[in-house]
C-alpha positions as CSV (number, residue, x, y, z in Angstrom):
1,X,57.5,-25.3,-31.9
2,X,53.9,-26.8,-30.8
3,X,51.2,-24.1,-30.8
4,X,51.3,-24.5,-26.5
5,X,54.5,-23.6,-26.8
6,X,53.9,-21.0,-28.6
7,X,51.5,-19.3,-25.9
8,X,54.2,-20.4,-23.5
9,X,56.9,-18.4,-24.9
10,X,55.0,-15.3,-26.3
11,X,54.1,-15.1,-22.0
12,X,57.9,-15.6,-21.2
13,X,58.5,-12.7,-23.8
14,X,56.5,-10.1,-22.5
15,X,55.3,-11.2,-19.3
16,X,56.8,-13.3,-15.7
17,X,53.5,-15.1,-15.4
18,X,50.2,-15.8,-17.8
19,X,47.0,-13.9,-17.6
20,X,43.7,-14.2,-17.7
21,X,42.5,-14.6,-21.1
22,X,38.8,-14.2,-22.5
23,X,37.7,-14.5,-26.1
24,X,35.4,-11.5,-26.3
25,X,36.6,-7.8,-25.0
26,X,36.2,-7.0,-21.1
27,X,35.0,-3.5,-22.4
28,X,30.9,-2.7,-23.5
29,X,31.1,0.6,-26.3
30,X,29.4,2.7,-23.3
31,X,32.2,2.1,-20.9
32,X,34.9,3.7,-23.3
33,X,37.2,6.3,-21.7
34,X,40.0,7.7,-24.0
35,X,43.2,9.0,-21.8
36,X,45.4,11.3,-23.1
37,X,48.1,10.8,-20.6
38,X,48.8,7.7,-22.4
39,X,50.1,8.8,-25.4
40,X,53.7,9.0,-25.5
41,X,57.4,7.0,-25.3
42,X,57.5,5.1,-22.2
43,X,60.1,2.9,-20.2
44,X,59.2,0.0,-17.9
45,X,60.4,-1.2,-15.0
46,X,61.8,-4.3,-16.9
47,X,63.2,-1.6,-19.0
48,X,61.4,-2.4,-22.1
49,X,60.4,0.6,-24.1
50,X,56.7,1.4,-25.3
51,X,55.4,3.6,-27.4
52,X,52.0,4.5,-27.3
53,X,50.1,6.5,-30.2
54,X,46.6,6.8,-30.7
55,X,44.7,4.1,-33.0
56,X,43.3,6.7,-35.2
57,X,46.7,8.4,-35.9
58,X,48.1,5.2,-37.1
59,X,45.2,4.5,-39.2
60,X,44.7,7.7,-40.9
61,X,47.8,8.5,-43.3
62,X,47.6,11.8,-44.9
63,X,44.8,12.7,-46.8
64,X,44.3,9.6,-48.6
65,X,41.3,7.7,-48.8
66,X,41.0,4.7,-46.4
67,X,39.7,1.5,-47.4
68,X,36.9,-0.3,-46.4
69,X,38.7,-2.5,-43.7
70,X,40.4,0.7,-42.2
71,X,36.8,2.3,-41.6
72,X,35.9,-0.8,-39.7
73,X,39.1,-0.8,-37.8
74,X,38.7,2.8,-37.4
75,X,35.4,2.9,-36.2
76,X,35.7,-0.4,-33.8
77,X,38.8,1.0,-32.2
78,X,39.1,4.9,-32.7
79,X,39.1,5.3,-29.1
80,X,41.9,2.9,-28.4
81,X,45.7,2.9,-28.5
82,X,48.4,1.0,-31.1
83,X,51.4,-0.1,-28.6
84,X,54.7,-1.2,-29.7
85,X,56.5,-2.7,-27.0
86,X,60.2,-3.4,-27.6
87,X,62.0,-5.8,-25.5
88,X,65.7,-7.2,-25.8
89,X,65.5,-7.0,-29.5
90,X,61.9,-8.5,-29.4
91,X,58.6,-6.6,-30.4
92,X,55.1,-7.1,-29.9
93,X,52.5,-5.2,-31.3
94,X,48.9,-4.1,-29.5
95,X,45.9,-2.6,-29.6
96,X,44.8,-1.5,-26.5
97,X,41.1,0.3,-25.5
98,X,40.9,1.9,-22.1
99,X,37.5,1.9,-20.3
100,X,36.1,2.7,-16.5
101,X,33.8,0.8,-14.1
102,X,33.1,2.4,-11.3
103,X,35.8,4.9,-11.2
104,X,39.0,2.5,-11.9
105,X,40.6,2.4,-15.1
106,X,40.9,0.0,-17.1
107,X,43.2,-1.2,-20.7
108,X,41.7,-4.0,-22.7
109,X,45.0,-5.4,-24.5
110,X,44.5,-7.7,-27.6
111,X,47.6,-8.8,-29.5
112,X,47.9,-8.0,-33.2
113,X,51.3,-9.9,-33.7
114,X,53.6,-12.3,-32.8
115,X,57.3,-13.1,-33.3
116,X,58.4,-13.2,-36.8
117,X,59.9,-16.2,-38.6
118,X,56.6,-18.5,-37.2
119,X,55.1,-21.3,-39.7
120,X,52.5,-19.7,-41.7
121,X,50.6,-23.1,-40.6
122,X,51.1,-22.5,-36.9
123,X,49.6,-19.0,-37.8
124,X,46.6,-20.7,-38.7
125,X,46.2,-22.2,-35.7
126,X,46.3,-19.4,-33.6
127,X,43.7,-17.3,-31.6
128,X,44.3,-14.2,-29.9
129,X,42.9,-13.3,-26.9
130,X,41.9,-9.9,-24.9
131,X,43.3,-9.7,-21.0
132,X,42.7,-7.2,-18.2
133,X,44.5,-4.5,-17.2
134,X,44.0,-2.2,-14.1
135,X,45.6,1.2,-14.9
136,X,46.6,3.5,-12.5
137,X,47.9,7.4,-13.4
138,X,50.4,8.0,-10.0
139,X,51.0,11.6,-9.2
140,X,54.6,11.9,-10.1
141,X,52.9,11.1,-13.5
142,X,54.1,7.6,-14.0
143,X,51.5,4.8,-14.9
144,X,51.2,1.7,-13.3
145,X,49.8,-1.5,-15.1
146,X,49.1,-4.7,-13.2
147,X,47.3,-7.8,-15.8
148,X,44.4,-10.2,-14.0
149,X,46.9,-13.1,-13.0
150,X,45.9,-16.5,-13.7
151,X,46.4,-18.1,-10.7
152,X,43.5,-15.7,-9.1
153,X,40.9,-16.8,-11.3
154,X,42.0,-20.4,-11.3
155,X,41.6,-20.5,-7.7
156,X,37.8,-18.9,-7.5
157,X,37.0,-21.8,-10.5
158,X,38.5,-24.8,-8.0
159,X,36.8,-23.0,-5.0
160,X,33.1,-22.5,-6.8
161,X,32.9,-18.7,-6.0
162,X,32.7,-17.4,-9.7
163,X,30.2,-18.7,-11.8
164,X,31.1,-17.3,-16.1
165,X,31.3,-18.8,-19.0
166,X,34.8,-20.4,-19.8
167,X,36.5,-23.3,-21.5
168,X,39.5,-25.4,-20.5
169,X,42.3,-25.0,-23.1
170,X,45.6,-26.9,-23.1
171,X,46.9,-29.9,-23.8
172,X,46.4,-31.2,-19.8
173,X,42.9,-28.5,-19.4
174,X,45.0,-26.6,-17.5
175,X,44.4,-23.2,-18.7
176,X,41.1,-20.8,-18.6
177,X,39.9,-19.1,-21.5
178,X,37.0,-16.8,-20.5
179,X,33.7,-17.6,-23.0
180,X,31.5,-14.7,-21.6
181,X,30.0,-11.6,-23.7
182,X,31.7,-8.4,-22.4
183,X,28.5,-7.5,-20.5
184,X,28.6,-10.5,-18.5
185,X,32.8,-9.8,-18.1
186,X,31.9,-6.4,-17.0
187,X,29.6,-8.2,-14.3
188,X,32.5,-10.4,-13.2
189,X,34.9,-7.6,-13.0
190,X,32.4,-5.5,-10.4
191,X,32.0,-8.2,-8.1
192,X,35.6,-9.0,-8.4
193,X,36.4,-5.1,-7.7
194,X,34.1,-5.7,-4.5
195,X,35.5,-8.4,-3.0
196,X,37.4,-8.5,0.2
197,X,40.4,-10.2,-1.4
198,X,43.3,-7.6,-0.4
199,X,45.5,-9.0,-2.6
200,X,43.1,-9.4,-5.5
201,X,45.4,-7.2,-7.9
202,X,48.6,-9.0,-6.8
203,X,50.5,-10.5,-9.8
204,X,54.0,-10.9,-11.2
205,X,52.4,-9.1,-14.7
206,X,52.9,-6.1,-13.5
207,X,55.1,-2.4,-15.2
208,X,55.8,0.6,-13.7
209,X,55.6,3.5,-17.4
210,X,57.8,6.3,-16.7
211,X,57.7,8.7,-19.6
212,X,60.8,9.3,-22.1
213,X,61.7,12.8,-22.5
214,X,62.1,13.4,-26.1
215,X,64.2,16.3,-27.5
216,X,64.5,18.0,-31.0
């Protein structure tokens, strides 16, 4: 399997279209905004089950010490979530840090795994990336998720309306991999918040969460 295919089929395996990728997180430390009403089981509307626990819980075991890399971790992300999403006998592990601008909600997801059985070499070669999430707490309590599509950025590239740092990746430069500092990102995302695009949030990369009662 070519590393493009790889991206390809980790997008058919959790998603119905790509996103919009950046190397750096759309979140800035100040914009943090821990939600509580995450945590929890959850089922999709593409009936794929998540369960959402806080970073810190699966960090800290017990009462034993930590080591120095779980401090880091701990530290960088002890306001963000550890998601396991399961999905016809697939898996796909995140981390996943919620923050606000101007009033909306937001999830910065960044993968932490891929399928298993993958060459150690291809492995090498891989980068993983963060992506946008709007977030959005209904009143019957369920949470709706909609990713940045890919197709909405590409177009405001080709038209010249956006102006932020980004690469063309692919074998054919046919994808867009976001270059900008996440104070710059956090630019981009207001005026993109702002614009009279009605169907700016449209995409395919969207779940419904319902929550999973769980019984004794």
């Amino acid at each position: 399997m070519t590393a493009r295919n790889l991206i390809f089929a980790i997008c058919l395996l959790l998603f119905t279209s790509c996103v919009v990728k950046s190397l750096h997180p759309f979140y800035t430390k100040e914009s943090i905004s821990f939600d509580k009403n995450f945590i929890g089981k959850w089922e999709d509307s593409k009936k794929g089950k998540w369960n959402v626990v806080a970073f810190t819980d699966k960090i800290i075991k017990d009462d034993s010490k930590m080591k120095k890399d779980d401090w880091k971790l701990y530290l960088d992300y002890k306001n963000s979530y550890f998601i396991k999403r399961g999905y016809k006998n697939k898996e796909v592990i995140f981390i996943a840090t919620p923050f606000v601008i101007n009033n909306q909600k937001f999830l910065d997801f960044f993968p932490i795994n891929q399928e298993s059985g993958i060459d150690n070499l291809l492995e090498s070669h891989s980068v993983y990336t963060h992506s946008l999430v709007k977030y959005d707490v209904q009143k019957n309590g369920e949470i709706e998720i909609r990713w940045l599509d890919e197709d909405k950025i590409e177009a405001l590239f080709k038209e010249k309306k956006i102006k932020i740092k980004h690469e063309k990746i692919g074998l054919t430069d046919d994808k867009y991999l976001l270059t900008a500092k996440p104070e710059e990102l956090q630019k981009f995302v207001k005026k993109y918040m702002a614009s009279n695009d009605a169907k700016k949030w449209e995409t395919s990369t969207k779940f419904t969460l319902s929550k999973i009662n769980v019984t004794d």
